[in-house]
N, C-alpha and C positions, 0 to 999 in steps of 0.2 A: 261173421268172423273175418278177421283182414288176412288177405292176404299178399304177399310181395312180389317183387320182379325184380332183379338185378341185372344190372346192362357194365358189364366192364371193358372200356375202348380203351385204345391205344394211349388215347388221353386223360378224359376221364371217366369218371365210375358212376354211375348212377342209381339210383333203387328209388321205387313207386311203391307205395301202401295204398293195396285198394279194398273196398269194401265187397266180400266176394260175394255178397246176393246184387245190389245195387249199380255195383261199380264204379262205384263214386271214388274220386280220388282222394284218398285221405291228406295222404302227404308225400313229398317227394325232395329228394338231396342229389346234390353231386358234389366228388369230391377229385381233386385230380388222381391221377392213377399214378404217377412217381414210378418208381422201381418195382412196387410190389403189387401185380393187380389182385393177389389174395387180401389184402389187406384193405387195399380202397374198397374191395368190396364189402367190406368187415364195415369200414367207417364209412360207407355210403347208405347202408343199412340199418346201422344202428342211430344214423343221425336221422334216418327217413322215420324209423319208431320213436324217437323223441318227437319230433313234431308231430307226429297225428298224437301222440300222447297214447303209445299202448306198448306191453313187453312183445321182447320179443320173441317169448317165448308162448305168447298167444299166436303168434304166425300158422296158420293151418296148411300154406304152404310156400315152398320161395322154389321160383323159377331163373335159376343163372342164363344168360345170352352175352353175347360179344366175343371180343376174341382171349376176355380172360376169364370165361366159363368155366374154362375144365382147372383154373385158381379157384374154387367157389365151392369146400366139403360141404359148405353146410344146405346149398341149393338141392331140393327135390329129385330135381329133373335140370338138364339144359337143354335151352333149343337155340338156333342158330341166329343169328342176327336179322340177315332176310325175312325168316318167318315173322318176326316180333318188330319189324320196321312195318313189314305189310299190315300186319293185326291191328296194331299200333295205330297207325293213318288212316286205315277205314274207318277203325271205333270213333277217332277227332271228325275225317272227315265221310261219312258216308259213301258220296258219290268220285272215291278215290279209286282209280281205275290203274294208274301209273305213279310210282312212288322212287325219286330221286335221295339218295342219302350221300354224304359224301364225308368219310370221316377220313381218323388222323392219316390211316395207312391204306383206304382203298375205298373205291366209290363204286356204287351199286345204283343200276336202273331195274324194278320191278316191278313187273306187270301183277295186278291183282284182283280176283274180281269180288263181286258185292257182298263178299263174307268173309275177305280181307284175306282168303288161300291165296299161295302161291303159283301163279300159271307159267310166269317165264321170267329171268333176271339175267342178265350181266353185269359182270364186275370189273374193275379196274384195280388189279394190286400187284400189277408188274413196275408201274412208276410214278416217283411222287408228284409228276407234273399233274398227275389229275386227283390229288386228294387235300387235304386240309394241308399236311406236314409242308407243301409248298408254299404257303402265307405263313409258317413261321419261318420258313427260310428269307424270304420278302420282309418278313418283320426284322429279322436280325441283319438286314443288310441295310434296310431302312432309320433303326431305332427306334421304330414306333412298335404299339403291341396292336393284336387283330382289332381292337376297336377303334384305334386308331388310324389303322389301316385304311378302317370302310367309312370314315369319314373325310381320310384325304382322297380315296374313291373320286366319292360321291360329286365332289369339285373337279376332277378332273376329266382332262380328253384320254381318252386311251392310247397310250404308246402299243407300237405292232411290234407284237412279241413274237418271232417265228417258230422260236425251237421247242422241238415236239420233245426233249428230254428236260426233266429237271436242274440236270446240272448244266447241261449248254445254254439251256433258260437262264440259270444264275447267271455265268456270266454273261450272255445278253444284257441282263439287267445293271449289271456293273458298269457295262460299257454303256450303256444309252444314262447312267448317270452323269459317268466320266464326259459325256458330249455334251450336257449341261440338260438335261431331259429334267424336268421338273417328279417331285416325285409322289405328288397326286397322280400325273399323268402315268407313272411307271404303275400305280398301284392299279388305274384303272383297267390298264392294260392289262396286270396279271389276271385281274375277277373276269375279264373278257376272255383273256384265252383259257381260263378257270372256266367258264360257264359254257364256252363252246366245248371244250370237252365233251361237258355233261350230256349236251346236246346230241353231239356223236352218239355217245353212249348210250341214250335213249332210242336214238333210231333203229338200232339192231333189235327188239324188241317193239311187239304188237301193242302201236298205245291208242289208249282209249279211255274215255272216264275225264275225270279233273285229274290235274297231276298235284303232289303231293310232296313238298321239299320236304327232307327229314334231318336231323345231327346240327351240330352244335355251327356250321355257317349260314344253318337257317337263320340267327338271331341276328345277322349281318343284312340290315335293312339294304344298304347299296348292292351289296350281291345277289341278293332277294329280287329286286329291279334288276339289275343285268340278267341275272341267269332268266327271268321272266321275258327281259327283249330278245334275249336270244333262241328263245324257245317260240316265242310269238304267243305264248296263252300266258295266261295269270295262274300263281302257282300258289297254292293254299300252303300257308306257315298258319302251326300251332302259339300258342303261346310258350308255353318251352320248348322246342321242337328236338332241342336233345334228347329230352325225356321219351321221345316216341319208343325205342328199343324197350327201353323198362317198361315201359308201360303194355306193352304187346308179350311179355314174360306174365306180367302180373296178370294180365285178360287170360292167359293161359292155366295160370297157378287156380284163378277161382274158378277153372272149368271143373 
């Protein structure tokens, strides 16, 4: 019998159909979350049961996670996002010890060991200089969107970005345009002082294992390499890797 995961972020919403003997993944959607995370989660769900092709009223169970969980009457249970990041990247990657997520509104280092529990995390959701929402700030200052972002990256040197706040970053950023900074360079800089963060953030925390990028900057192939040089090891990305949260809901629904 299938059952679900729902993962609703700051961004977007996600839902995994999994096969609850097997585990196999059926099918999986995201949709942005806009104004209303009840509702992305409504249409993140019902677009994940269209594609595996089953009602949804066959669901034997749905496990809400993210921060628009307690948006989510028709979830079972909710469990927190941590837990279902962790669950999530052991199941992808086995020998996942240490699991990086970094989404709209806060970024998470967790420790976890070979059964995918949680042993130790910290978070980052006091400023946006260390989570996604600051590369849409970089997007809208730039005019490009994050894919474009990580391809003007990829080309460039990294400008030295100092300020540890968000909005002194902005205008940082302003200014090293206005001096005529090219703006691959500007971008390369933000994923660098974006990935050193991360790095901090991991160090407070006992790591061990392979580490484990998770959220929707994993599919940011240039970020994926910087936060890798900056950490010094190679960093296992899924093939969706935003999907990890639902998917660690959904491992939990076929318990």
């Amino acid at each position: 019998m299938p059952v679900a995961g729902v993962d609703v972020g700051s961004v977007a919403a996600k839902a995994v159909i999994l096969n609850e003997r097997t585990k196999a993944v059926l099918a999986h959607a995201l949709v942005p979350t806009g104004w209303n995370p009840r509702q992305a989660g409504e249409d993140a769900l019902n677009r994940a049961c269209s594609l595996a092709g089953v009602e949804r009223a066959s669901l034997t169970r749905i496990v809400g996670t993210g921060y628009g969980r307690i948006a989510l009457p028709f979830a079972d249970k909710s469990v927190t996002e941590i837990t279902c990041h962790a669950l999530g990247a052991v199941h992808l990657f086995p020998r996942t010890g240490v699991v990086l997520d970094i989404g709209g509104q806060d970024s998470k280092a967790i420790a976890v060991d070979a059964d995918g529990s949680v042993q130790d995390f910290v978070m980052n959701d006091k400023c946006a200089a260390g989570t996604g929402r600051f590369l849409q700030v970089l997007s809208g200052i730039l005019g490009m969107d994050v894919r474009a972002l990580d391809e003007a990256a990829a080309c460039g040197k990294p400008a030295e970005i100092s300020s540890m706040c968000a909005v002194f970053a902005e205008t940082e950023i302003v200014g090293l345009l206005a001096q005529g900074a090219k703006p691959e360079d500007v971008a390369a800089g933000v994923f660098r002082s974006l990935a050193r963060r991360m790095v901090s953030l991991s160090r407070r925390i006992a790591c061990r294992g392979e580490c484990t990028f998770t959220g929707g900057l994993a599919s940011l192939p240039a970020f994926v390499r910087c936060l890798s040089s900056e950490l010094g090891v190679a960093v296992n990305v899924a093939e969706q890797p935003q999907n990890t949260g639902a998917l660690g809901a959904a491992l939990i629904a076929a318990r």
